[in-house]
Backbone as CSV, one residue per row, in Angstrom:
resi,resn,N_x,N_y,N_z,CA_x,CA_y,CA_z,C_x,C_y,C_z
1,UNK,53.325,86.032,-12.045,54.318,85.453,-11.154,55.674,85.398,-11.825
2,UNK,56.520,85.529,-11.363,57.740,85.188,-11.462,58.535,84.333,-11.853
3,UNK,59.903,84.191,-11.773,60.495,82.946,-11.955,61.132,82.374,-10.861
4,UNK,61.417,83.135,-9.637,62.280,83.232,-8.266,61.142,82.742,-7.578
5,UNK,61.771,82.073,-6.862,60.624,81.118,-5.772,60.603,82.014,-4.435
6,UNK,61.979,83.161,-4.740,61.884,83.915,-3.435,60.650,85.078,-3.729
7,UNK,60.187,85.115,-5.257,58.498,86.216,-4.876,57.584,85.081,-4.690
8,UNK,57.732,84.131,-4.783,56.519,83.099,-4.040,55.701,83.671,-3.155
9,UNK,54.406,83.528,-2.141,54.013,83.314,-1.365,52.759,82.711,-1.410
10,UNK,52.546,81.842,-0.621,51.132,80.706,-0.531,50.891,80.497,0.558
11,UNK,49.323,80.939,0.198,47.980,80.595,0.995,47.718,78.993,1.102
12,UNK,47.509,78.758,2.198,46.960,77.121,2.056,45.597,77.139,3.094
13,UNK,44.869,77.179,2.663,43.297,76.873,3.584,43.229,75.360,3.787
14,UNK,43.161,75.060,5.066,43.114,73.599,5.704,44.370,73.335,6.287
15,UNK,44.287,72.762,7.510,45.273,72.418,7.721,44.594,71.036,8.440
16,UNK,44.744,70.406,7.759,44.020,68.631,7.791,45.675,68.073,7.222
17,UNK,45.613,66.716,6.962,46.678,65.742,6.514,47.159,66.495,5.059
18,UNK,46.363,66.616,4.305,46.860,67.608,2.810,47.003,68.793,3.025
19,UNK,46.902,69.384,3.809,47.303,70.731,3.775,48.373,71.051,4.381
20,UNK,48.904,70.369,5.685,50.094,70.553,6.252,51.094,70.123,5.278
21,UNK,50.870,68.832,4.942,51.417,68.187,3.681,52.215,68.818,2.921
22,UNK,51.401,69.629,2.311,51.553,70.333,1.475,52.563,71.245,1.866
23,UNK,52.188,71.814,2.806,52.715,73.759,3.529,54.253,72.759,3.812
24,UNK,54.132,71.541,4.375,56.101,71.709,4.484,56.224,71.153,3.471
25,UNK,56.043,70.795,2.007,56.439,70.644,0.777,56.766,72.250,0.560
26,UNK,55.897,72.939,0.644,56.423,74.022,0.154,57.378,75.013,0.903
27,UNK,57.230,75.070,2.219,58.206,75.552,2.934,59.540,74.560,2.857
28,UNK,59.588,73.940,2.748,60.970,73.099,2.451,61.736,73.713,1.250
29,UNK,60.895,74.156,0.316,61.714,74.586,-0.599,61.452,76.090,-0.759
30,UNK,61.787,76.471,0.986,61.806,78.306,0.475,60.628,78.838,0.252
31,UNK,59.804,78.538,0.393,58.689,79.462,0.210,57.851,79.509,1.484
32,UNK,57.824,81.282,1.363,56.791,81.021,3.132,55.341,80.776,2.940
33,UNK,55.070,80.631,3.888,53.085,80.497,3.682,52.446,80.453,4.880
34,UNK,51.132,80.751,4.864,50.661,81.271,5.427,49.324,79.990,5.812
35,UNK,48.915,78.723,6.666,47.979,78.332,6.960,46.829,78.909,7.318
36,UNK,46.016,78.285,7.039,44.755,79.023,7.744,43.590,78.043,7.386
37,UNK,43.055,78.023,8.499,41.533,77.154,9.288,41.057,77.799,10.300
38,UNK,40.340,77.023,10.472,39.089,77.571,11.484,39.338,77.228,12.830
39,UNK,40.055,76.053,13.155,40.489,75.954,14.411,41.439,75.929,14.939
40,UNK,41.768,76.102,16.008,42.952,76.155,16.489,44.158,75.474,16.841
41,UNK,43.614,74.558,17.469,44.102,73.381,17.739,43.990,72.994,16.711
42,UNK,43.663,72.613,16.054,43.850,71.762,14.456,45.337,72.674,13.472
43,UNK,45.383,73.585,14.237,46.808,74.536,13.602,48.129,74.141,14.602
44,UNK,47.852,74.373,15.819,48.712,73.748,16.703,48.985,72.247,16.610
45,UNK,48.548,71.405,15.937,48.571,70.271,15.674,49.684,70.189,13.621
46,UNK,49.107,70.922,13.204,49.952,71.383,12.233,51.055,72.084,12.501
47,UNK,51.384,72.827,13.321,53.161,72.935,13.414,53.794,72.533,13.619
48,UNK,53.246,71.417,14.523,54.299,69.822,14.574,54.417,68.996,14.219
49,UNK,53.614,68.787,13.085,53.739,67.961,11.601,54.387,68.724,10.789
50,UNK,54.153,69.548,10.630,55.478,70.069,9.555,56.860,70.309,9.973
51,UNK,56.829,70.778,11.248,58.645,70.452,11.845,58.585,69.458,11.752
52,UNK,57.854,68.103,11.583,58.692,66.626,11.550,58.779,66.566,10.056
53,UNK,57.940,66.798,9.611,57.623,66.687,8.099,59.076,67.453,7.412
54,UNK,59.366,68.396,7.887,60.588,69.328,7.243,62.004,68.254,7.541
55,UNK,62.027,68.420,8.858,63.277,67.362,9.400,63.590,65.920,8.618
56,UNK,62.178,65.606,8.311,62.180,64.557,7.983,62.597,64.281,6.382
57,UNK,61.945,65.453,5.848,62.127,65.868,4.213,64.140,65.956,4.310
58,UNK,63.984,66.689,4.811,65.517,66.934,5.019,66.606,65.709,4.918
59,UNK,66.208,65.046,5.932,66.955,63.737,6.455,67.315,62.695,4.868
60,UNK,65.791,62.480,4.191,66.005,61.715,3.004,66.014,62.938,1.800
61,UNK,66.434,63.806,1.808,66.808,64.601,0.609,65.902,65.203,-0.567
62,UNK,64.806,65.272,0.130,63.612,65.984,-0.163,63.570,67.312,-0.999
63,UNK,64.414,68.461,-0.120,64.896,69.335,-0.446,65.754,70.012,-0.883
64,UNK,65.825,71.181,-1.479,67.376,71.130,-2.093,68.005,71.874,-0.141
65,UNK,69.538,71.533,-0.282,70.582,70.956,0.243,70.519,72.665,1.098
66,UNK,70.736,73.653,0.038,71.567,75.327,0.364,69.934,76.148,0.632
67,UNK,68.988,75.522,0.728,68.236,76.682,1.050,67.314,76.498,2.376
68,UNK,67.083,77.356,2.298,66.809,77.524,3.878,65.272,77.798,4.087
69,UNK,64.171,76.721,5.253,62.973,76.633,4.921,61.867,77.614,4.904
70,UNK,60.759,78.083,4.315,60.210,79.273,4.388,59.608,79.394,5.497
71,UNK,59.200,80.352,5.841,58.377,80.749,7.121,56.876,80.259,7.223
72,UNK,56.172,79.699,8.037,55.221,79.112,7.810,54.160,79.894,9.314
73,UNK,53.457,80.573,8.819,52.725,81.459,9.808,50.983,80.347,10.052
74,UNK,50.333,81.003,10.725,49.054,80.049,10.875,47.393,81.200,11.218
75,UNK,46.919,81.037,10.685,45.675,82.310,11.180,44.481,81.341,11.210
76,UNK,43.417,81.731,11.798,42.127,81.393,11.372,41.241,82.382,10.663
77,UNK,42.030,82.823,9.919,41.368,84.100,8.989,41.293,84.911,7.526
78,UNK,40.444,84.142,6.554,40.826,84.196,5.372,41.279,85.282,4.888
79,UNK,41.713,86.495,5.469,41.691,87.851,4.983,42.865,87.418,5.370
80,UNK,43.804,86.744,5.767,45.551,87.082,5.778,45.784,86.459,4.700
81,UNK,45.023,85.824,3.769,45.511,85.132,2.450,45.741,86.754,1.487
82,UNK,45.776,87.862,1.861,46.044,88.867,1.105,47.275,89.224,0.511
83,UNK,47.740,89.100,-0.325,49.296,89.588,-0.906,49.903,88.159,-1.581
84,UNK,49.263,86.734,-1.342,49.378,85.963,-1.952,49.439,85.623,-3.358
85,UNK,50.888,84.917,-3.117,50.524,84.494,-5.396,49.946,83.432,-5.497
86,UNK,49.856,82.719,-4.845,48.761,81.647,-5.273,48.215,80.715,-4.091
87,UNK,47.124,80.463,-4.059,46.196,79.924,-2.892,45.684,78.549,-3.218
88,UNK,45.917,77.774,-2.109,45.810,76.354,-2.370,44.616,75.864,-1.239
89,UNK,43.569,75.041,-1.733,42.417,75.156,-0.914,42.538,73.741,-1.155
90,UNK,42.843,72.856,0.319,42.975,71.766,0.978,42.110,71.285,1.935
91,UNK,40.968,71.841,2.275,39.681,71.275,3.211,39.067,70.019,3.041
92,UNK,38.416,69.538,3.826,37.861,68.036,3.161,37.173,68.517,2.332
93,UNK,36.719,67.131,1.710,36.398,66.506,0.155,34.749,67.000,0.418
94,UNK,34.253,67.964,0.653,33.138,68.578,0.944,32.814,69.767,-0.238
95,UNK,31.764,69.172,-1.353,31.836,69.957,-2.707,31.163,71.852,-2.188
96,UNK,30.202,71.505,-1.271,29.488,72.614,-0.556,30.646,73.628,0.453
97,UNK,31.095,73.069,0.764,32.134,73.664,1.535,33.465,74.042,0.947
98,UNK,33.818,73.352,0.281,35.122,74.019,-0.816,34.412,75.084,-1.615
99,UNK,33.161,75.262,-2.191,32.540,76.189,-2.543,32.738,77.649,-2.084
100,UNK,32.239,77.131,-1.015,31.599,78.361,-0.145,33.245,78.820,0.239
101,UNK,34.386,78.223,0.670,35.851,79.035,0.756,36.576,79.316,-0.368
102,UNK,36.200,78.818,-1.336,36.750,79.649,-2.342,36.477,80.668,-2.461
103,UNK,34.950,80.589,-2.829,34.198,82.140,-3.096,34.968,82.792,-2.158
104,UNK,35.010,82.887,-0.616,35.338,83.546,-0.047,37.095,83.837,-0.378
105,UNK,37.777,83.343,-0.409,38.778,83.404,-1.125,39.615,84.602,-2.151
106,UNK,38.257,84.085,-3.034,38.812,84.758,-4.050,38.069,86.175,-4.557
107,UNK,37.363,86.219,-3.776,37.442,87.999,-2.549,38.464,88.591,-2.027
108,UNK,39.042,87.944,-1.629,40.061,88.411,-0.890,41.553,89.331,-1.267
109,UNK,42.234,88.038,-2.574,43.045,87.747,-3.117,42.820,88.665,-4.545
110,UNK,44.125,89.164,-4.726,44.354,90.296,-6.341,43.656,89.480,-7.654
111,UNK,42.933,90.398,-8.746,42.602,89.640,-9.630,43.873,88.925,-10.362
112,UNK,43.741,87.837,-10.750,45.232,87.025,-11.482,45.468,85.985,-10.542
113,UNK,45.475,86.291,-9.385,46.013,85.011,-8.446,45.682,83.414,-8.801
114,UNK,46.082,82.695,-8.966,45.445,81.427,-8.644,44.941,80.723,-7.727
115,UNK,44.155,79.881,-8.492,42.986,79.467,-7.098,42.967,78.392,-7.469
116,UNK,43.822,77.160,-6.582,44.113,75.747,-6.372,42.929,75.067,-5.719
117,UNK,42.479,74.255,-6.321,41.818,73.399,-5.101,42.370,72.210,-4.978
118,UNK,42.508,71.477,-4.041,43.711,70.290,-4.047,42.355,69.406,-3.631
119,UNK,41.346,68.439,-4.933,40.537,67.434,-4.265,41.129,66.107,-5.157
120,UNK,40.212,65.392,-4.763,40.387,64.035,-5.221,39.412,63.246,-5.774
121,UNK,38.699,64.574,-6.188,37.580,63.741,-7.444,36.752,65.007,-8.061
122,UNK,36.387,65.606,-6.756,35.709,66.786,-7.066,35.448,67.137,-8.850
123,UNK,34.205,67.815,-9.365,34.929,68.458,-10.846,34.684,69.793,-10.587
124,UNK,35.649,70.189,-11.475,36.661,71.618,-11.589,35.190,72.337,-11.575
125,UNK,34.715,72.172,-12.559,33.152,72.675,-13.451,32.022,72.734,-12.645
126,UNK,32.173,71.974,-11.266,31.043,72.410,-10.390,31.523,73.322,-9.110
127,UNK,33.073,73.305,-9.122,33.294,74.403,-7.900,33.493,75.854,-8.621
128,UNK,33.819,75.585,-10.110,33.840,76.951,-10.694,32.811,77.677,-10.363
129,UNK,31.444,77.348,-10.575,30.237,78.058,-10.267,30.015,79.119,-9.331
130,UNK,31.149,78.819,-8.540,31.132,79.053,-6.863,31.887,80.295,-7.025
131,UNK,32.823,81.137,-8.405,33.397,82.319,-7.677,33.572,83.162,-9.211
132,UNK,33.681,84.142,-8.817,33.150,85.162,-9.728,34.015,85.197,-10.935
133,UNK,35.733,84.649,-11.030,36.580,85.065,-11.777,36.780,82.945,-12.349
134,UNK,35.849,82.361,-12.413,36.659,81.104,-12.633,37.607,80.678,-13.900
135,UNK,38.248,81.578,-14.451,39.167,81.395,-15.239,40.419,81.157,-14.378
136,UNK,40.819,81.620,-12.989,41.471,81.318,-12.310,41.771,80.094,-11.870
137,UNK,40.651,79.267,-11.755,40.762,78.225,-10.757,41.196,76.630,-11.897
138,UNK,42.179,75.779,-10.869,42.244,74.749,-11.599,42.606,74.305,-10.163
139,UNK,42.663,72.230,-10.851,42.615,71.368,-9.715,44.019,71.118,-9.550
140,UNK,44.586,70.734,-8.506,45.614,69.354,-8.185,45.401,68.421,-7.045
141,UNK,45.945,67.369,-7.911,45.713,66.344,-6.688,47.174,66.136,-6.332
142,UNK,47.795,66.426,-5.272,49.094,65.992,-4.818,48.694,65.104,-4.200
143,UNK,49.301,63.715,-3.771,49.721,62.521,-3.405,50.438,62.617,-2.038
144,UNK,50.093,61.960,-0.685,50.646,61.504,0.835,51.302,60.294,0.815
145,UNK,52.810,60.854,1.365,53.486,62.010,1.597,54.077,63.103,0.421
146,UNK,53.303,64.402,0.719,53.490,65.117,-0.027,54.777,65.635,-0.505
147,UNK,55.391,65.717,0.649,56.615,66.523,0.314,57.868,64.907,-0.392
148,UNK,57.077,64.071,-0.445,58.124,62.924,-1.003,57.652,62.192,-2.301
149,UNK,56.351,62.599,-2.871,55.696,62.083,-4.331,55.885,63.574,-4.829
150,UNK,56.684,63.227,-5.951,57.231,64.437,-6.787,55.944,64.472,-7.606
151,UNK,55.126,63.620,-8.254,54.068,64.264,-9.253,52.450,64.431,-8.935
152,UNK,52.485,65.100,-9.496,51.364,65.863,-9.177,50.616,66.088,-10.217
153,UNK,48.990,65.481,-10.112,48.028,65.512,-11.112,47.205,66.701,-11.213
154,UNK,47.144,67.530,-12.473,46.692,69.111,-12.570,45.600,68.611,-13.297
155,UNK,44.398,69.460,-13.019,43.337,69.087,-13.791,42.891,70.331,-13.985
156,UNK,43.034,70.756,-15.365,42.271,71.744,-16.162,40.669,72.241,-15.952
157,UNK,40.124,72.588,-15.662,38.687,73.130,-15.994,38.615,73.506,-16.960
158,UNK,37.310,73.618,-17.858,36.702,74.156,-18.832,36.925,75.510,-19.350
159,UNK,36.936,76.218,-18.036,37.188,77.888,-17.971,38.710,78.170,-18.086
160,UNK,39.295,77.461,-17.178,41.238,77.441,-16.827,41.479,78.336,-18.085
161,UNK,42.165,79.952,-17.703,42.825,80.411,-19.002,44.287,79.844,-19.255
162,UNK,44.662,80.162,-20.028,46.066,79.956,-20.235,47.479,80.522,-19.279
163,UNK,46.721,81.875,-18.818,47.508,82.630,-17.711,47.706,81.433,-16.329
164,UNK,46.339,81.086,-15.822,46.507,80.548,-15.034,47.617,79.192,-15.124
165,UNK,46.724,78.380,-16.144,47.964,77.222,-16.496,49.572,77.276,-16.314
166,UNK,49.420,78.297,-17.179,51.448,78.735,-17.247,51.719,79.463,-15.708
167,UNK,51.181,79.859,-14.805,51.725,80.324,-13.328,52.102,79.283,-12.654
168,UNK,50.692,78.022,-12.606,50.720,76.583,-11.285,51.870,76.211,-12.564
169,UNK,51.709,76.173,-13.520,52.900,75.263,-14.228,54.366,75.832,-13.489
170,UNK,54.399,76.731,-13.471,55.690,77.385,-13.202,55.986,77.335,-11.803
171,UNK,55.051,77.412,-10.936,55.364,77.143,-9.725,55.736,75.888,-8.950
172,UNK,54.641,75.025,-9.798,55.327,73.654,-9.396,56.440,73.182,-9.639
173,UNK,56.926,73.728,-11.200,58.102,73.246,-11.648,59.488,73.794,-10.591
174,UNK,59.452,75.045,-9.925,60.221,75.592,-9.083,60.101,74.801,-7.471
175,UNK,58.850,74.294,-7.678,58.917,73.174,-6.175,59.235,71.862,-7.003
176,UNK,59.543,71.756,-7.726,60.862,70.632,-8.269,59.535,69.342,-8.166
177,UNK,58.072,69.826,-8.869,56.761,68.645,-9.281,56.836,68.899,-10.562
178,UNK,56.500,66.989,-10.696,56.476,66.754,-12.307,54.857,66.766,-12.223
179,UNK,54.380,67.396,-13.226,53.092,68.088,-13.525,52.880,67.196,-14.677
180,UNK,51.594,66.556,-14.608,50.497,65.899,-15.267,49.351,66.360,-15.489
181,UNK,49.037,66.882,-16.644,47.721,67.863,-17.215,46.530,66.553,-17.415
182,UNK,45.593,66.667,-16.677,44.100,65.944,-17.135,43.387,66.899,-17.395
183,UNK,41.896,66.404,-18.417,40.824,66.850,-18.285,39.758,66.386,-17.174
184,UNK,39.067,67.745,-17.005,38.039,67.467,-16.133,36.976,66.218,-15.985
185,UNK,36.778,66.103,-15.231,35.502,64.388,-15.019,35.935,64.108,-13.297
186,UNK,35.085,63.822,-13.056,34.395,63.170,-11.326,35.558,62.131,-11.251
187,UNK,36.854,62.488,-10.231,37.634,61.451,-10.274,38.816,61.168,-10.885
188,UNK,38.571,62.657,-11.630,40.090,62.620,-12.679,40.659,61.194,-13.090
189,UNK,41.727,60.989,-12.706,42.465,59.503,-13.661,42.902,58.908,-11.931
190,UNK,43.919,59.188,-11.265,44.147,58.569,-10.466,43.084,57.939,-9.667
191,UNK,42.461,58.701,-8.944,41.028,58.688,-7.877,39.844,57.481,-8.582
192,UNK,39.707,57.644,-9.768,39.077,57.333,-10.869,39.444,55.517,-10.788
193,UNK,40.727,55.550,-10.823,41.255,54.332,-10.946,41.644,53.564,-9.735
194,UNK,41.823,54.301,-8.307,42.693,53.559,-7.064,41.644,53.595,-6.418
195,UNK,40.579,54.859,-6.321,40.153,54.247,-4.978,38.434,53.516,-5.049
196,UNK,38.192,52.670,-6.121,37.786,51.807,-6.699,38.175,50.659,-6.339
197,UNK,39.090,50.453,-6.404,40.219,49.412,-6.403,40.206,49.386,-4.782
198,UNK,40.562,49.968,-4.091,40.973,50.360,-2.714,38.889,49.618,-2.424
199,UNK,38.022,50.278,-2.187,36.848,49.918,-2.221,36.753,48.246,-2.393
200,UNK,37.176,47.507,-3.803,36.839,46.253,-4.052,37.936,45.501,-2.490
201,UNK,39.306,45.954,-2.870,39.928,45.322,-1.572,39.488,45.193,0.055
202,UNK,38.437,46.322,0.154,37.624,46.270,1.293,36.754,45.114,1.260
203,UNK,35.894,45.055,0.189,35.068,44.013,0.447,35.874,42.770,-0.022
204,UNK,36.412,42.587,-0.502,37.322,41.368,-0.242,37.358,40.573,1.163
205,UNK,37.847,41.684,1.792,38.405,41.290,3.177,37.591,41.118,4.257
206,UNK,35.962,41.926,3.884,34.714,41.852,4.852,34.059,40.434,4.106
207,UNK,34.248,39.895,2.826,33.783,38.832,2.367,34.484,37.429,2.841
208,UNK,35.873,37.608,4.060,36.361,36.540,4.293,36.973,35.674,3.108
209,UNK,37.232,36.199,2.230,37.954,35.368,1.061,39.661,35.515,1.256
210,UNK,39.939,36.695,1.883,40.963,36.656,2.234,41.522,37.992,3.705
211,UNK,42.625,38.223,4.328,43.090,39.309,5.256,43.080,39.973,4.763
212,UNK,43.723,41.047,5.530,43.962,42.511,4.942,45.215,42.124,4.705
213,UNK,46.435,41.838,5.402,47.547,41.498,5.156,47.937,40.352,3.573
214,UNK,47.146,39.782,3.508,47.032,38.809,2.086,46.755,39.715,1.195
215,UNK,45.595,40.241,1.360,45.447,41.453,-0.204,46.818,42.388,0.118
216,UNK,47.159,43.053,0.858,48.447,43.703,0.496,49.225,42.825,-0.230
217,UNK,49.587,41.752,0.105,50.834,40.955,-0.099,50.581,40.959,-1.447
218,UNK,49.714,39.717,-1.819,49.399,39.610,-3.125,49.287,40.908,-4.173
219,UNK,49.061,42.475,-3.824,48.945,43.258,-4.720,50.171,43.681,-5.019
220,UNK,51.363,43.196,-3.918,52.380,43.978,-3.874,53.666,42.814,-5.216
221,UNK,53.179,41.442,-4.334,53.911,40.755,-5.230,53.609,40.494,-6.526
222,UNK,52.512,39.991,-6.684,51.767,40.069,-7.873,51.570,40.911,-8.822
223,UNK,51.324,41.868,-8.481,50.761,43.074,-9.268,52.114,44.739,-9.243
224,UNK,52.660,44.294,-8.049,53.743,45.170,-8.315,52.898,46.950,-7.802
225,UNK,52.036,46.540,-6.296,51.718,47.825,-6.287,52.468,48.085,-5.079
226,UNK,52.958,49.380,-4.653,54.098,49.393,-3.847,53.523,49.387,-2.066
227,UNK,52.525,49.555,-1.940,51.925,49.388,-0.453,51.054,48.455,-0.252
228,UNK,49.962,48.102,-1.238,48.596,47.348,-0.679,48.024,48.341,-0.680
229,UNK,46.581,48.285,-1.344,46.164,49.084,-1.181,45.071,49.165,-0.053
230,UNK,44.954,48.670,1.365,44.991,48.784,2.738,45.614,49.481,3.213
231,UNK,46.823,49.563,3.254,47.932,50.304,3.361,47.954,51.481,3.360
232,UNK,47.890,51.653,1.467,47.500,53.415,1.502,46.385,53.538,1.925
233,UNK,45.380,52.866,1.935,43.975,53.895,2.373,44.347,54.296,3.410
234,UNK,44.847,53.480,4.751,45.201,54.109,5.887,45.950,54.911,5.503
235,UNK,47.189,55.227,4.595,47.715,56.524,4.970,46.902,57.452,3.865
236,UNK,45.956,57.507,3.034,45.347,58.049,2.745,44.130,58.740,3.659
237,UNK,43.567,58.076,4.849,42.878,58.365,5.414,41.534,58.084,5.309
238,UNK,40.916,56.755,6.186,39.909,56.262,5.796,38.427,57.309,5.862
239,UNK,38.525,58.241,6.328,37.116,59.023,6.564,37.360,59.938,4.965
240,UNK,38.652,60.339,4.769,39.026,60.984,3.070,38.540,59.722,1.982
241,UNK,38.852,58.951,2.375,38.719,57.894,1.048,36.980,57.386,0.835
242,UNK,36.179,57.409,1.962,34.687,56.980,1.737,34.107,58.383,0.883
243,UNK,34.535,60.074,1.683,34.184,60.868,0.848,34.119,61.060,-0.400
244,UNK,35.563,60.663,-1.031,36.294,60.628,-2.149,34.985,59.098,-2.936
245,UNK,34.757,58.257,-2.523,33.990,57.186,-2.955,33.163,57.915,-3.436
246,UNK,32.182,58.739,-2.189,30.489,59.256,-2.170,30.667,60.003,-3.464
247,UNK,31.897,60.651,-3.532,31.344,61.926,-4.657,31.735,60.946,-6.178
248,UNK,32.184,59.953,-6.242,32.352,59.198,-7.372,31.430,58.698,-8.429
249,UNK,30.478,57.951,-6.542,29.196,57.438,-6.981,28.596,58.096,-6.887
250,UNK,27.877,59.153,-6.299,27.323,60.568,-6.628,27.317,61.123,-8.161
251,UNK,28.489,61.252,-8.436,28.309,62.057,-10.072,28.791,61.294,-10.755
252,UNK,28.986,60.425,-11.121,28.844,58.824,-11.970,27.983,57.915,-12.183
253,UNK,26.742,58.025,-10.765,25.852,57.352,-11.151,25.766,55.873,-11.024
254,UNK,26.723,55.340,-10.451,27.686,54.238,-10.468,27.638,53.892,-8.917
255,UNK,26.764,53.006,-8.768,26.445,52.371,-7.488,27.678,52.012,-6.152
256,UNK,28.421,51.351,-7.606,29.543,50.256,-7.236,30.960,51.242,-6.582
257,UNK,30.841,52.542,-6.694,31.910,53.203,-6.007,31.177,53.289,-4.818
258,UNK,30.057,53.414,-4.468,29.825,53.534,-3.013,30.314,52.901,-1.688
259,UNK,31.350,53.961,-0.605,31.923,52.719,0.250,31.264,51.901,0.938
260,UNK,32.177,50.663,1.038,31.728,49.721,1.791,31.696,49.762,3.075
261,UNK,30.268,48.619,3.821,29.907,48.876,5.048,31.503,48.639,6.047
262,UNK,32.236,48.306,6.118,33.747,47.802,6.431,34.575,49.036,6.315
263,UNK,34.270,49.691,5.321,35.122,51.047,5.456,34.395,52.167,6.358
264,UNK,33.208,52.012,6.196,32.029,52.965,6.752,32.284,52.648,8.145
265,UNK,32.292,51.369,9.079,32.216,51.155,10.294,33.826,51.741,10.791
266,UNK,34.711,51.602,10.319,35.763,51.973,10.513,36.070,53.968,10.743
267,UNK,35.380,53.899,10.199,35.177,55.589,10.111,34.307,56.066,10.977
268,UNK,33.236,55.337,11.310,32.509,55.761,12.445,32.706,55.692,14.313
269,UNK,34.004,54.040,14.080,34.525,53.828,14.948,35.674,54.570,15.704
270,UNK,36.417,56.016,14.101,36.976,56.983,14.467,38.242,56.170,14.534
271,UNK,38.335,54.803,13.384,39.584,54.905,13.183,40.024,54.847,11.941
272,UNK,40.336,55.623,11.450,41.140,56.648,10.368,42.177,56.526,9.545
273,UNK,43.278,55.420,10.064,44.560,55.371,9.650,45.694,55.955,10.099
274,UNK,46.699,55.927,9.273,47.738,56.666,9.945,47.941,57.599,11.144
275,UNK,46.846,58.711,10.501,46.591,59.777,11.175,46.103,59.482,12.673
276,UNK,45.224,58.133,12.781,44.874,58.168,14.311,45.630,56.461,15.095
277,UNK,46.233,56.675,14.217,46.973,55.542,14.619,46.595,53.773,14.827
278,UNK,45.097,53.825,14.034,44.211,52.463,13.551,43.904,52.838,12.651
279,UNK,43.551,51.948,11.896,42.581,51.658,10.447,42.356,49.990,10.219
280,UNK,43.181,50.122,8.733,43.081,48.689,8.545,44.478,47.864,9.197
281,UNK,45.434,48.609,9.838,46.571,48.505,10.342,46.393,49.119,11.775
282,UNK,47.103,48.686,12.942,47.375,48.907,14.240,48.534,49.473,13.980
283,UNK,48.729,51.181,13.922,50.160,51.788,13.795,50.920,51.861,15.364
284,UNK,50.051,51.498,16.858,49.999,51.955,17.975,49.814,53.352,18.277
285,UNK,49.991,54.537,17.428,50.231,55.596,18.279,49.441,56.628,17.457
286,UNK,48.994,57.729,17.303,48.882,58.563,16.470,50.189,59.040,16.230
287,UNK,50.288,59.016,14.685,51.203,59.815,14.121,50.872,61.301,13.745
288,UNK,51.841,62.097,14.677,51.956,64.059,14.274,52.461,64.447,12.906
C-alpha cells in the first residue's frame, strides 16, 4: 500500500451499526468503499446512515475541511471486494460466521491484502484457523461513533507479519486513528474491562439497589466515566453487548461475564438501544 489515501480502497463486509460506522469514517476522509451484506434492505438502511453520519461528521469537524467524500457503493456480493487494499469484516460477534466470511474473503482478494476483522473480544488465533494466508489477518476494535472516537484498538495475532502491521498502521494513520497495539486474549483490554462492568451495572439495577439513571449519574460524577455505562450499552447495542459477554464467558471460563437475565430480556423484547430507539433509555424513535 501506499502513502496517498487516494490508492486506498476498502471492502467493508456488514453493514450493521459497525460497519456503516465505519464506511462513513472512511468515506469522510476520501476513500471510496465498497459495502457488502447479504441483505438488502439492511444496505438501503445503510445509505442513510452514512449520509447523516457524513453530514454530521462534517458539521462537528470530523473531517478534514478540502476533501471531498469517497464514493461508497453497496453489493450483496463478496466477489466485488476484488481490487481492494484492505478489507474490513464487521458482521456480528458470531466466531462461526466471521469464520466462514473471511475464508471466503480472502479468496477473493490479492495475496498481501489485509484482512481486518473489527470484533470485540473475539481471538485473533481462533479466526486465523479459518483462512489459508493468516499472516494477513489482524483485529480492530473501533469504538461508536466511529467516525468521532479517533482511537482505535489493534490487536496483533500470533501469525500477524510485519507487512501486515505496517499497511493497517499506515492506513489508519492516513484516516487520522491513533492506533493502540494489544496482544491477543478473549476480550482484548477494552471489552475485557467495560463490558464486565456494563454487565455488573445491569444487575445492579435488576437488584433494585439502585435506577438506571442513578448508576449513570454516579459513574459519571464519581468515577468520571463520560456516559454511564447504560448509556453506552444502548449505544453500543444491547443484542452486540450480551454476544460480546457469551464469547468472554465462553473462552475465559468465567461464569461471571455471562449476561444478565435484564440484559437478555431486553434483547429478546427487541429492544436494542439506540439503534431501535429503546433499551435501557426511551430514545422515542429509531435512530438512521
Amino acid at each position: 500500500m501506499g502513502t496517498d489515501l487516494a490508492e486506498d480502497r476498502l471492502a467493508i463486509l456488514g453493514a450493521g451499526v459497525m460497519g456503516t460506522g465505519i464506511a462513513a469514517m472512511v468515506a469522510g476522509h476520501g476513500v471510496p468503499v465498497v459495502l457488502i451484506d447479504v441483505d438488502t434492505e439492511v444496505l438501503d438502511r445503510a445509505r442513510t446512515s452514512i449520509a447523516g453520519q457524513l453530514r454530521h461528521g462534517q458539521l462537528l469537524g470530523a473531517f478534514p475541511d478540502s476533501t471531498k467524500p469517497g464514493a461508497v457503493t453497496t453489493s450483496v456480493s463478496v466477489a466485488d471486494a476484488e481490487g481492494a487494499t484492505s478489507v474490513i469484516e464487521a458482521i456480528t460477534e458470531d466466531a462461526e460466521l466471521k469464520a466462514k466470511v473471511l475464508a471466503e474473503i480472502s479468496a477473493v482478494v490479492a495475496p498481501g491484502t489485509p484482512l481486518i476483522t473489527n470484533t470485540s473480544g473475539i481471538p485473533i488465533a481462533e479466526l486465523a484457523r479459518a483462512i489459508d494466508r493468516p499472516t494477513e489477518l489482524l483485529g480492530t476494535h473501533f469504538m461508536n461513533p466511529t467516525y468521532l472516537i479517533t482511537m482505535v484498538e489493534v490487536i496483533r495475532g500470533g501469525q500477524t507479519d510485519e507487512a501486515t502491521m505496517a499497511a493497517v498502521r499506515g492506513l489508519l494513520d492516513r484516516l487520522r486513528r491513533k492506533v493502540i497495539v494489544v496482544r491477543d486474549a478473549p476480550g482484548f483490554v477494552t471489552s475485557r474491562l467495560l463490558h464486565p462492568m456494563i454487565n455488573d451495572a445491569v444487575g445492579i439495577v435488576a437488584a433494585g439497589t439502585a435506577t438506571v439513571e442513578a448508576v449513570d449519574e454516579l459513574m459519571q460524577g464519581c468515577l468520571g466515566h463520560p456516559t454511564g455505562p447504560l448509556r453506552t450499552a444502548d449505544l453500543i447495542g444491547l443484542d452486540n453487548l450480551a454476544d460480546a459477554l457469551r464469547v468472554l464467558a465462553d473462552r475465559t471460563g468465567n461464569e461471571h461475564y455471562r449476561p444478565r437475565e435484564l440484559l437478555l430480556s431486553k434483547v429478546r423484547d427487541g429492544d436494542l438501544g439506540r439503534k431501535t430507539g429503546k433499551g435501557f433509555y426511551d430514545y422515542g424513535k429509531v435512530l438512521s
